[in-house]
C-alpha positions in Angstrom: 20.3 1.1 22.7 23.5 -0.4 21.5 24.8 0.0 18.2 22.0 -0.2 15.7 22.2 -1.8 11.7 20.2 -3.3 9.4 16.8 -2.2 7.5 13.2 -3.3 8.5 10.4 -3.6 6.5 6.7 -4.0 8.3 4.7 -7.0 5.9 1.4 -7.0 5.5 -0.7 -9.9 4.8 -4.7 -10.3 3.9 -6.1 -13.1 5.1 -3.4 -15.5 5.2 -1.8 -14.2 1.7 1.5 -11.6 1.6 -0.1 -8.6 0.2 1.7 -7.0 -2.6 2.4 -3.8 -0.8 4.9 -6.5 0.9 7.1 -6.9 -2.4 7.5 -3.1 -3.0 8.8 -2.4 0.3 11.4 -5.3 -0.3 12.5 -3.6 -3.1 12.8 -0.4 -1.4 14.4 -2.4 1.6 16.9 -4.0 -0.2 18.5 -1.1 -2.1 18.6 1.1 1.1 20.5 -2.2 2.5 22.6 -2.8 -0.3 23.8 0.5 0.7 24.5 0.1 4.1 25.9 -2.8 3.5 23.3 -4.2 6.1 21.0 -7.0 6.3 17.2 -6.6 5.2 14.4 -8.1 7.8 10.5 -8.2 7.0 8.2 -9.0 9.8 4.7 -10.4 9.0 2.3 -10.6 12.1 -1.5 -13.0 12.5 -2.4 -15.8 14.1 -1.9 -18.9 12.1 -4.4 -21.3 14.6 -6.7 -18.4 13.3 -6.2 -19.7 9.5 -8.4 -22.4 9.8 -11.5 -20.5 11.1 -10.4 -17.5 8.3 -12.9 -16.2 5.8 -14.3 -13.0 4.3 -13.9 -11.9 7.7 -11.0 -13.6 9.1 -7.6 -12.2 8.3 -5.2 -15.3 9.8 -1.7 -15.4 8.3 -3.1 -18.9 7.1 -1.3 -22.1 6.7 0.9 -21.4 3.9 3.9 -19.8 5.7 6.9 -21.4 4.5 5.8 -20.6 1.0 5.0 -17.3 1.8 8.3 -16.7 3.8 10.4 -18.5 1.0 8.9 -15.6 -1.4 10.0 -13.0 1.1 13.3 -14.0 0.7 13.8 -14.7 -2.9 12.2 -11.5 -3.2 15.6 -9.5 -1.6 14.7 -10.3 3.1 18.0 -12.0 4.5 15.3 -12.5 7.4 12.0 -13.3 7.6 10.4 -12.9 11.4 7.0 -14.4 11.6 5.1 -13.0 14.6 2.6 -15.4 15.2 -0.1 -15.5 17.9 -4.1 -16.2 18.3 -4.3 -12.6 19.6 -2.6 -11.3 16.1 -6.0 -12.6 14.4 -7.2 -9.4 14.5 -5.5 -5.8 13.7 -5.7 -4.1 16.9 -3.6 -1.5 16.7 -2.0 -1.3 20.3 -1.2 -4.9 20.4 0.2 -5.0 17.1 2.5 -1.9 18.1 3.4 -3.5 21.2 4.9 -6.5 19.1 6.4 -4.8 16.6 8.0 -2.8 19.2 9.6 -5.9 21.2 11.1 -7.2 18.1 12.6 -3.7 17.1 14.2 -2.7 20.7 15.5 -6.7 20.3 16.5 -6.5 16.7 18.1 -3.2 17.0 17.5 -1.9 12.9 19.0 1.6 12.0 16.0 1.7 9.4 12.2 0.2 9.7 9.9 1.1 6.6 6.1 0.2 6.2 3.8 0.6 3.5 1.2 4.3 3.8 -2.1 1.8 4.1 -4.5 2.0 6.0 -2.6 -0.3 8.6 0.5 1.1 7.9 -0.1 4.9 8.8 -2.1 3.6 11.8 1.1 1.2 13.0 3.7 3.4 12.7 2.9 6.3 14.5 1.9 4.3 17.9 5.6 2.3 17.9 8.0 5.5 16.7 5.9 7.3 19.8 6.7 3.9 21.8 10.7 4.5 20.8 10.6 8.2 21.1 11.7 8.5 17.4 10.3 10.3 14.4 8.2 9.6 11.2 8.4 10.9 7.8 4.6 10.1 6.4 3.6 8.9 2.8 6.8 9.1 1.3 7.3 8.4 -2.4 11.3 8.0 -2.6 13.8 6.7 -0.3 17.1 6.7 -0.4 20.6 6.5 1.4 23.2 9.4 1.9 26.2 7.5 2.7 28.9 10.1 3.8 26.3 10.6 7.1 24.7 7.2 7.1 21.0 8.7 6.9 18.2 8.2 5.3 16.7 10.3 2.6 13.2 10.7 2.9 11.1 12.9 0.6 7.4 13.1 0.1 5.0 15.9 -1.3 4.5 18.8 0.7 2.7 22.2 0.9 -0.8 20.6 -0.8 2.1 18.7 -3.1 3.0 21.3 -4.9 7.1 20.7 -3.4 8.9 17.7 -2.8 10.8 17.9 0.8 13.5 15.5 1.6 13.6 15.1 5.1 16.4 13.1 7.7 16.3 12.2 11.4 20.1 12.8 12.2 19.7 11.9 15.8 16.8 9.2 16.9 16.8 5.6 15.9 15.5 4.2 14.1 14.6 6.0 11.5 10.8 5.6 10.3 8.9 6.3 7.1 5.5 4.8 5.4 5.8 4.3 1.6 3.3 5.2 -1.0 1.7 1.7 -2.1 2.6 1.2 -6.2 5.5 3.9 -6.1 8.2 0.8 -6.6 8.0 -2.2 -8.5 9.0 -5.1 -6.7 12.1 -7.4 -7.4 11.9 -10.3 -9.6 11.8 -13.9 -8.0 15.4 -15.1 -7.6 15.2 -18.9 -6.9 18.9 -19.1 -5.6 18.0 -16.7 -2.6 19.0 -18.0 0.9 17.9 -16.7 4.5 16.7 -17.2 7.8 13.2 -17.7 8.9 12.9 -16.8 12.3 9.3 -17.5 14.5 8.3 -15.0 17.4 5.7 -15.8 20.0 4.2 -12.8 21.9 4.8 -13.3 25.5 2.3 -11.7 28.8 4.6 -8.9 29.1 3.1 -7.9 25.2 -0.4 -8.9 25.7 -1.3 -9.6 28.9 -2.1 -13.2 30.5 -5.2 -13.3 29.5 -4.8 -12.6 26.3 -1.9 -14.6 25.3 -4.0 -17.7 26.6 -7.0 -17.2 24.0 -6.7 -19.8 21.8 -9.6 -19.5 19.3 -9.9 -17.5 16.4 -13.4 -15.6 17.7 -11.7 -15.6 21.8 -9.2 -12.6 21.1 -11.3 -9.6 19.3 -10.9 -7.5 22.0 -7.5 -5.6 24.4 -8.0 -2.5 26.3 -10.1 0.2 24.7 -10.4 -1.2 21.1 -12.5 -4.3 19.9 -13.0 -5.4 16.7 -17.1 -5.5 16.0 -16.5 -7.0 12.7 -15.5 -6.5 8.9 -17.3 -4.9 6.1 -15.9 -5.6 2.7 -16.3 -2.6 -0.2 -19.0 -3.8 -2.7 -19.0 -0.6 -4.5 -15.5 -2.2 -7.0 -15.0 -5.7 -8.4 -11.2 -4.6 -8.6 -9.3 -2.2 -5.9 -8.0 0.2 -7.9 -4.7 0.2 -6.5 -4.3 -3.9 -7.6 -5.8 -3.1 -11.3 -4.3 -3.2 -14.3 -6.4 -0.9 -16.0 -7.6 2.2 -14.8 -11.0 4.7 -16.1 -10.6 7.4 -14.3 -13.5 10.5 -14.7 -13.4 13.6 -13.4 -15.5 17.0 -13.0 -15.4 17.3 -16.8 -18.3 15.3 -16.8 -20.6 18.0 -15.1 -22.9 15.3 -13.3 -23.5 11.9 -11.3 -25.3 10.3 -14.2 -22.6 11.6 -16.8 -20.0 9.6 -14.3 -21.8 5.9 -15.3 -20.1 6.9 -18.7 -17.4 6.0 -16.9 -18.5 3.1 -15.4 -19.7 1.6 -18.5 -16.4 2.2 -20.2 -14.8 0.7 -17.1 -17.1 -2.4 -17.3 -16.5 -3.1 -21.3 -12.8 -3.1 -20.5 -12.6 -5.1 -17.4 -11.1 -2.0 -15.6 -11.3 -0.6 -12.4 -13.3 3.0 -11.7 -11.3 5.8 -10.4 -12.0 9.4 -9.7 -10.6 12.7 -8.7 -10.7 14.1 -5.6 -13.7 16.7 -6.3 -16.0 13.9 -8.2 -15.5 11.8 -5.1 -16.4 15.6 -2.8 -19.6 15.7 -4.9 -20.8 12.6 -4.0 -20.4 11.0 -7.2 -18.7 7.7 -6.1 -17.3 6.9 -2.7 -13.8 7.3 -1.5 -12.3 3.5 -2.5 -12.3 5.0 -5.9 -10.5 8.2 -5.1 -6.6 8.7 -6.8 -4.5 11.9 -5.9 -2.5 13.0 -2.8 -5.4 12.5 -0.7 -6.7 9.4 -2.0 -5.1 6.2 -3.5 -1.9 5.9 -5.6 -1.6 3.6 -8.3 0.4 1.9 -10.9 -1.9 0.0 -14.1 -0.6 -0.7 -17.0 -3.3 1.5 -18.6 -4.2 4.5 -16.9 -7.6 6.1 -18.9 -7.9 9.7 -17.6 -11.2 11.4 -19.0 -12.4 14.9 -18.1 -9.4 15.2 -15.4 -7.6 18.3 -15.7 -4.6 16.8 -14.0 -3.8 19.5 -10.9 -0.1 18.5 -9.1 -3.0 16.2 -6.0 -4.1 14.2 -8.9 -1.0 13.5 -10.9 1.1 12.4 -7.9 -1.1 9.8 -7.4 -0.8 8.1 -11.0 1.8 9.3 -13.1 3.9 6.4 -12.3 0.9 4.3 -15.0 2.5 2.3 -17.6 0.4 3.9 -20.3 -1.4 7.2 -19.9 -4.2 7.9 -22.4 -6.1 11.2 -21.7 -9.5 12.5 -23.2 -10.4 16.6 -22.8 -11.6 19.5 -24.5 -8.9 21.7 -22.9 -5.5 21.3 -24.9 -3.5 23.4 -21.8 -4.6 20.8 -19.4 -1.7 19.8 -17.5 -3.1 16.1 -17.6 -1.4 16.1 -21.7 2.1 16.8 -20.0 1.9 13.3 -18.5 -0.2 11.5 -21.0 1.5 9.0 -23.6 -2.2 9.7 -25.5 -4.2 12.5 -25.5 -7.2 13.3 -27.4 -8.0 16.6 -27.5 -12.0 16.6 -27.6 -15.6 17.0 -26.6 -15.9 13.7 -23.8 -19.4 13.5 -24.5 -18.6 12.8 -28.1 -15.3 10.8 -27.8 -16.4 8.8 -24.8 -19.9 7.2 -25.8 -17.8 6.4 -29.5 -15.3 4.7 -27.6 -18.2 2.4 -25.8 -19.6 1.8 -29.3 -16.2 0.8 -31.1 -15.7 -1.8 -28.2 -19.5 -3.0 -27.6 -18.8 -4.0 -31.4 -15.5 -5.0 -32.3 -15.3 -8.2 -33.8 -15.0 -11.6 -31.0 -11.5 -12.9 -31.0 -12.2 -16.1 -28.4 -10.2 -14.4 -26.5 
């Protein structure tokens, strides 16, 4: 490759809408540019002829582009590529990586960054493979040394009980996946201008016969994945990692029917459930709800930790909370370094006072 510049971020949409995930990186993306003095790009891939068949099960990038696009940049992109083909309706991974490849061998960035979702950290190891460069995994800070040009970038390591900062010195680009809700993203800035650039996959990305389909429902399949369908998680109202407020329980409660405590406090407030890792091990809600290392990490304004103990795994994952109010009998527990609140008690006797107080306070009409 010729000489290489400029920072990347990989978008993400959700059935025709920017996901979030898409403003953090920009904010990441546009101080690592600032920098460099380099320009920041965001890609966002999908098929917009899928938008009009989109649903619950459709994830088109949907016929609001230029608004979408015109966010992108007034959120910090000098460039905004939108890869749009019928074959993009669906994440398959290879394809996906094949496109995203293309434009990165064409674009030539020193830097591309995508979010650690569940697309992300399935993305970005089939295209650094595809460049024969490395990734740094799940990091939570990025940033620039600017004597030697590289980037800085450190996530948890050793069970995350040490914080490695890691640099690829020799292969380009350099790659990382961020930790969704470990940056907050840049203000809207009206006065913003940039390019908005359209890419087309061609046969030598797809194939012929796949770059022909058309239809939303005629490109589910390439090679050795197909997409049977989508299932969407019943088991939350609100994902925890978009929710404001947080109850989180933990193995302080002793027992599955303990944890609707939980739930019910949850439900009063309007708040999503969370747990630790080893309520979630127990069987006592599913994954989707899990925060820590291992599971999800998040950002609320109100963060409600109750019978969480607060191990290193567990704080990583939401120490970053606006508010932290913490409930436990154990005054030691490392949870009270982090916590703005903590009541030192019983659970059994704070928690099912706290579901009273609010079943009755007085209605505001609000």
């Amino acid at each position: 490759m010729d000489v290489q510049s400029g920072v990347m971020i990989v978008g993400e949409q959700r059935r025709g809408e920017v996901h979030p995930v898409t403003f953090e990186l920009l904010a990441r993306g546009r101080q690592l540019a600032d920098k460099l003095g380099a320009e920041l790009s965001c890609v966002v891939m999908g098929s917009v002829s899928a938008s009009a068949s989109a649903s619950a099960s459709g994830p088109g990038l949907g016929l609001g582009l230029g608004r979408s696009a015109r966010e992108i940049i007034e959120r910090g992109a000098d460039v905004v590529y939108l890869v749009d083909d019928p074959a993009l309706g669906w994440f398959l991974p290879r394809l996906y990586a094949r496109a995203l490849e293309r434009l990165i061998r064409s674009e030539m960035p020193e830097i591309v960054i995508a979010a650690a979702t569940t697309s992300g950290r399935t993305l970005m190891p089939i295209v650094a493979a595809k460049l024969g460069t490395g990734l740094t995994a799940d990091c939570t800070e990025l940033d620039i040394d600017t004597e030697e040009r590289l980037l800085l970038q450190t996530r948890p390591a050793i069970g995350g009980n040490v914080m490695a900062t890691i640099k690829t010195p020799q292969a380009r680009p350099q790659m990382a996946t961020v930790r969704p809700k470990s940056a907050r993203p840049l203000p809207r800035d009206a006065g913003r201008v940039g390019r908005v650039i359209q890419v087309r996959l061609d046969e030598a990305d797809c194939g012929a016969a796949e770059c022909a389909a058309t239809s939303f429902g005629a490109r589910r399949e390439h090679g050795l994945e197909a997409v049977l369908g989508s299932v969407r998680d019943t088991t939350q109202e609100v994902n925890v990692q978009d929710a404001e407020v947080i109850v989180t329980g933990g193995k302080g409660l002793k027992n599955k029917d303990n944890f609707r405590m939980i739930e019910e406090l949850a439900s009063l407030l309007g708040a999503a459930v969370g747990a630790t890792r080893d309520v979630v091990d127990l069987g006592w809600i599913s994954y989707p709800h899990q925060i820590g290392l291992s599971g999800k990490t998040v950002a609320p304004r109100v963060y409600i930790a109750v019978g969480v103990s607060g191990s290193v795994q567990h704080l990583a994952g939401m120490q970053t909370a606006e508010t932290i109010i913490a409930v436990n009998k154990d005054k030691d527990a490392q949870i009270f370094k982090v916590a703005d609140f903590g009541i030192v008690g019983d659970l059994f006797e704070v928690v099912p006072e706290m579901i009273e107080k609010i079943k009755n306070r007085p209605a505001t009409g609000r």
